[in-house]
C-alpha positions as CSV (number, residue, x, y, z in Angstrom):
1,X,0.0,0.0,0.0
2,X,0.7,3.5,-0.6
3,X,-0.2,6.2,1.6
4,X,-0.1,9.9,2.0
5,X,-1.1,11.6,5.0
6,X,-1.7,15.4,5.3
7,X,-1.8,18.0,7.8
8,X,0.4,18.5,10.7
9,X,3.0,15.6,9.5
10,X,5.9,17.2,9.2
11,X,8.1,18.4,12.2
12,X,6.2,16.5,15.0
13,X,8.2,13.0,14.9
14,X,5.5,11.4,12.6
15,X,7.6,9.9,10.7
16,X,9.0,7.7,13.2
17,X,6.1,7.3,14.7
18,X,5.4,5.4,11.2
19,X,8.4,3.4,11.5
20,X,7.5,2.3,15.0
21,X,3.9,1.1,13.9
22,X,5.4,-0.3,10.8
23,X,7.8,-2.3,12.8
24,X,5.0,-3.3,15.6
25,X,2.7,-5.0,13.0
26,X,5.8,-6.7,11.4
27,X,5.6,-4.5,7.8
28,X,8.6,-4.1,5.6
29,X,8.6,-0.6,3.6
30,X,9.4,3.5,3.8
31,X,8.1,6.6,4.7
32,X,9.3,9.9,3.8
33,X,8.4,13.7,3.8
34,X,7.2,15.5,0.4
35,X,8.1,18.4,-0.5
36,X,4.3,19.5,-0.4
37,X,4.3,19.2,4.0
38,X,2.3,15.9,3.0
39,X,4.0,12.5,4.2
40,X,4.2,9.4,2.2
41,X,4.3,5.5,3.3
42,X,4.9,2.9,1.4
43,X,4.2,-0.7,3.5
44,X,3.7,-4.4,2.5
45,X,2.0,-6.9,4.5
46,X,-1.5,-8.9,4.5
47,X,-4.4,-7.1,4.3
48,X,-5.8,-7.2,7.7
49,X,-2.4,-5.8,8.7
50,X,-2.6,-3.1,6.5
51,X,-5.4,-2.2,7.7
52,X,-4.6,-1.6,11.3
53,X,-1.7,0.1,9.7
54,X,-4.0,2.7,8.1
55,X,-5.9,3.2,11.4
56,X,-3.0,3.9,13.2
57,X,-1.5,6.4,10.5
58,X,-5.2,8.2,10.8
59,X,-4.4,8.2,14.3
60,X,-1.0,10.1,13.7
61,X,1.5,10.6,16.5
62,X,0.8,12.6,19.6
63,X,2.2,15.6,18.3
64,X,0.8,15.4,14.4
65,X,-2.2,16.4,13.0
66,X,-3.6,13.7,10.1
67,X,-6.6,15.8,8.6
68,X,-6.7,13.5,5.9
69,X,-5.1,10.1,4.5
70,X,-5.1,8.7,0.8
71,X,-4.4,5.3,0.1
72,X,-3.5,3.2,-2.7
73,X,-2.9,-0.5,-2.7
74,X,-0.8,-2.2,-5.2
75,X,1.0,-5.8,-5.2
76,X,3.6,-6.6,-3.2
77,X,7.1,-6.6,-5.0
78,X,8.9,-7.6,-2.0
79,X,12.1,-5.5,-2.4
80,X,12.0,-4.4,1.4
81,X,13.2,-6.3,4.1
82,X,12.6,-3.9,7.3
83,X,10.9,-0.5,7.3
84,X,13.4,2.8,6.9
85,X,12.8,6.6,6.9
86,X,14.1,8.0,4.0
87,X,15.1,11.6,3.9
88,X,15.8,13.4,0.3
């Protein structure tokens, strides 16, 4: 799955947050900042997984603000084999 979440993501440690529920729920992928103040995850997993994933990104961190969240599911290609933050 793809996701992009909006709002108050950027600057309030939602990033690792992401990693942190990424890494809870056993999900092997990214997540970085956009240039647009918008962050962007990329995760693989099973579906009921992802789901909870999603929740929990809706959720945000305690600092962030997720006013909204897109997301866009694709196969799994199974490139990743733990879940980093990229920065660039």
């Amino acid at each position: 799955m793809r996701a992009i979440a909006k709002g108050r993501v950027q600057g309030v440690c939602f990033r690792l947050y992401v990693q942190e529920q990424a890494e809870q729920l056993g999900l092997c992928g990214w997540v970085r900042n956009c240039p647009d103040g918008s962050v962007e995850a990329v995760a693989e997993g099973e579906p009921e997984t992802l789901a909870e994933f999603e929740k929990r990104l809706r959720h945000g961190s305690p600092w962030s603000r997720v006013d909204g969240l897109t997301r866009k599911d694709s196969a799994s290609t199974g490139e990743f084999d733990g879940f980093a933050i990229r920065h660039g």
